[in-house]
DRENPA-3360 file (N, C-alpha, C; in nm, 2 decimals, always signed):
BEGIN
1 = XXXXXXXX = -0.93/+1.78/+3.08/-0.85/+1.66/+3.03/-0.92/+1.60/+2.90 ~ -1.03/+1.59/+2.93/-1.17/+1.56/+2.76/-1.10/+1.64/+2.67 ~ -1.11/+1.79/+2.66/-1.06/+1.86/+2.56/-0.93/+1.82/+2.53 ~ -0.81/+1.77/+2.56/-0.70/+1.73/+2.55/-0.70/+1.60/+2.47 ~ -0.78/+1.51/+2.51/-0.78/+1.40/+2.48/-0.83/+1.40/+2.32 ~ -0.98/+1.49/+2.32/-0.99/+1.50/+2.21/-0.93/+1.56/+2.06 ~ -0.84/+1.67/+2.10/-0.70/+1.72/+2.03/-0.62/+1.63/+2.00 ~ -0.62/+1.53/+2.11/-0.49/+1.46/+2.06/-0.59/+1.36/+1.92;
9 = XXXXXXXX = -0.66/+1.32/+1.94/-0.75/+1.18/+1.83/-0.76/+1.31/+1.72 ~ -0.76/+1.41/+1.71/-0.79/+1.49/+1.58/-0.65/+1.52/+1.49 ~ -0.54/+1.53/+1.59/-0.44/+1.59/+1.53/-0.39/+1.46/+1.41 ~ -0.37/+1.35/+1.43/-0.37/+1.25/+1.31/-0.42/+1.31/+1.16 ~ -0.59/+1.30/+1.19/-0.64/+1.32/+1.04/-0.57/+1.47/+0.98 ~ -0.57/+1.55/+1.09/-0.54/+1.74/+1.05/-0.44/+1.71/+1.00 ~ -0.30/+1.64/+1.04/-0.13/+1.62/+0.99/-0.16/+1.56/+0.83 ~ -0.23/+1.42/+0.82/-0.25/+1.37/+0.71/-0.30/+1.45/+0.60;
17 = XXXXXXXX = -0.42/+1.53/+0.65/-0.47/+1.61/+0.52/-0.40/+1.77/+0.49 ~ -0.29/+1.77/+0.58/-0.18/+1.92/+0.56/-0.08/+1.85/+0.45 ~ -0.04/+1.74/+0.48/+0.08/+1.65/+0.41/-0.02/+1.61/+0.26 ~ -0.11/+1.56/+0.24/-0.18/+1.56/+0.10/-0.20/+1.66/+0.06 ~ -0.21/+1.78/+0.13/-0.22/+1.94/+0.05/-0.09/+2.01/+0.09 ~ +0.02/+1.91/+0.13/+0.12/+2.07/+0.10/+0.09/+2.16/+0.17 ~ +0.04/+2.18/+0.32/+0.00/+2.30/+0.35/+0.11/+2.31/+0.45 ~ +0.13/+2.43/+0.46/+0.25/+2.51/+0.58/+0.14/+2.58/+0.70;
25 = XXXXXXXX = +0.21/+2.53/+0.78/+0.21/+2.61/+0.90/+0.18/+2.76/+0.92 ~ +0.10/+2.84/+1.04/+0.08/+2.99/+1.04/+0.25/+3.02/+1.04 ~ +0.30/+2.96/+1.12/+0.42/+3.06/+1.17/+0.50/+3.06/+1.01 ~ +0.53/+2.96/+0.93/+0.65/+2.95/+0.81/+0.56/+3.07/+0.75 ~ +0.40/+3.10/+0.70/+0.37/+3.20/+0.62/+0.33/+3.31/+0.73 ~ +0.39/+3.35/+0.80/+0.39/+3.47/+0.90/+0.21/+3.56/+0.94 ~ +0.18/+3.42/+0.96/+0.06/+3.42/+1.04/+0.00/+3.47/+1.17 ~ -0.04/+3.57/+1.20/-0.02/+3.57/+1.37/-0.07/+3.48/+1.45;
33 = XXXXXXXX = -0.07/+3.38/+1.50/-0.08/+3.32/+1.64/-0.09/+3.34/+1.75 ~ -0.22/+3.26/+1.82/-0.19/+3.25/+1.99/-0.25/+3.10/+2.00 ~ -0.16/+3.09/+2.16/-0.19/+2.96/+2.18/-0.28/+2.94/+2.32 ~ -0.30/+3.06/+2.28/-0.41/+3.11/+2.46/-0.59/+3.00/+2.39 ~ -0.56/+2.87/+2.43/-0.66/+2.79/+2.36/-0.77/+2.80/+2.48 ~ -0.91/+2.82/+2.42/-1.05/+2.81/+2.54/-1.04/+2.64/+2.51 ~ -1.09/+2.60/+2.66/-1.17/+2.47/+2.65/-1.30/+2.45/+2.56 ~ -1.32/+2.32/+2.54/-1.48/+2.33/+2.47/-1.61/+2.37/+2.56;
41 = XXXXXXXX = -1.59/+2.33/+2.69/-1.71/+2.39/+2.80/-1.66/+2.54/+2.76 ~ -1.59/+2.62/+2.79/-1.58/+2.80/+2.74/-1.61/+2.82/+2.63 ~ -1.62/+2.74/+2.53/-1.63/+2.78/+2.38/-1.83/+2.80/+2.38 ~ -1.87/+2.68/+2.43/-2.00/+2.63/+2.45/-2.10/+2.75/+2.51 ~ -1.99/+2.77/+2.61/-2.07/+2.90/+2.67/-2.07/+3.01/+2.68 ~ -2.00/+3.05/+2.60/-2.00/+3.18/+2.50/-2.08/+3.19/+2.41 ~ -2.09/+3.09/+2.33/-2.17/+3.07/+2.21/-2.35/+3.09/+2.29 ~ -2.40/+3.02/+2.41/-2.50/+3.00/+2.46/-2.53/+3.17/+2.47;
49 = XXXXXXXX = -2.42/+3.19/+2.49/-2.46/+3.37/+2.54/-2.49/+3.42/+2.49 ~ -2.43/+3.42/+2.37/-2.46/+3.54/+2.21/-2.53/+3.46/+2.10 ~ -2.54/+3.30/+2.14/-2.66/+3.28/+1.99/-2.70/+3.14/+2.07 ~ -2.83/+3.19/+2.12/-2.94/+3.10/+2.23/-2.95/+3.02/+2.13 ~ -2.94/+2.87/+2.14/-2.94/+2.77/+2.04/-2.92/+2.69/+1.95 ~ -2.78/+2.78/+2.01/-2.62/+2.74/+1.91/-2.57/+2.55/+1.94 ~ -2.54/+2.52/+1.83/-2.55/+2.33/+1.85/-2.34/+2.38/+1.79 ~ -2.26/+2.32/+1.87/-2.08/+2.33/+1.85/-2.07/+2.19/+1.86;
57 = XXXXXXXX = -2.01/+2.18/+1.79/-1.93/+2.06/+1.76/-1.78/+2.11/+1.71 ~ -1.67/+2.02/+1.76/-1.49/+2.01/+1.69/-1.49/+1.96/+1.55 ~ -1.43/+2.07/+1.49/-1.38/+2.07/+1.37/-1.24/+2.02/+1.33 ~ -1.19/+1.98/+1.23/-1.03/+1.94/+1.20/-0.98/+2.09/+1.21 ~ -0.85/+2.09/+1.22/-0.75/+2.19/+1.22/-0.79/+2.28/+1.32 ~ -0.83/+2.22/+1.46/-0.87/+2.29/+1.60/-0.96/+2.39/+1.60 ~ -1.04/+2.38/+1.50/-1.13/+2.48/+1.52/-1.29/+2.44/+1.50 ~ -1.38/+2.49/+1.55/-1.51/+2.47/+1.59/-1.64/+2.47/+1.45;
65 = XXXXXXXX = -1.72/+2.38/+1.50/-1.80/+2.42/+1.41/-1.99/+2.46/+1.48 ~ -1.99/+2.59/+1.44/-2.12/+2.63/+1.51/-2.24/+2.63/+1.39 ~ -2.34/+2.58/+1.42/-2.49/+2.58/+1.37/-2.52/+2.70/+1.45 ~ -2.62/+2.77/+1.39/-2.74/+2.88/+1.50/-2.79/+2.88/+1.36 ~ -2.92/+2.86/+1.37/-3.07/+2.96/+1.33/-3.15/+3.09/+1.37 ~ -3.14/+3.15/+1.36/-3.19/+3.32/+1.39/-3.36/+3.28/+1.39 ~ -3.42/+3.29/+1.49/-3.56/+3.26/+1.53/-3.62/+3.38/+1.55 ~ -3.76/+3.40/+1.48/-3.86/+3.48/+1.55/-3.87/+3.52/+1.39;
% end
């Protein structure tokens, strides 16, 4: 429900800055899509798996933003 909630407070700024740029949608420029969405706990822990150290945070336009440093 967190992840939902937070989708919904993002989708405002994302609509505003598509409409200042004129941007179209995947589907009008024949983009492939899925709507098979991970939660942020699945996203988190995937990332933990394959890059020990990884700091995620939500991005505008539903997509993620990962830090990692490569150590050693």
């Amino acid at each position: 429900m967190l992840d939902w909630a937070i989708e919904a407070l993002r989708v405002v700024p994302a609509r505003i800055g598509s409409a200042l740029h004129h941007m179209q949608g995947s589907e009008e420029l024949g983009i492939p899509t899925s709507y098979e969405l991970s939660t942020m706990a699945e996203v988190r822990r995937m990332a933990a798996e394959e890059l020990p150290g990884a700091h995620l945070r939500p991005g505008l336009y539903y997509r993620y933003l990962l830090s990692w440093t490569k150590r050693g």
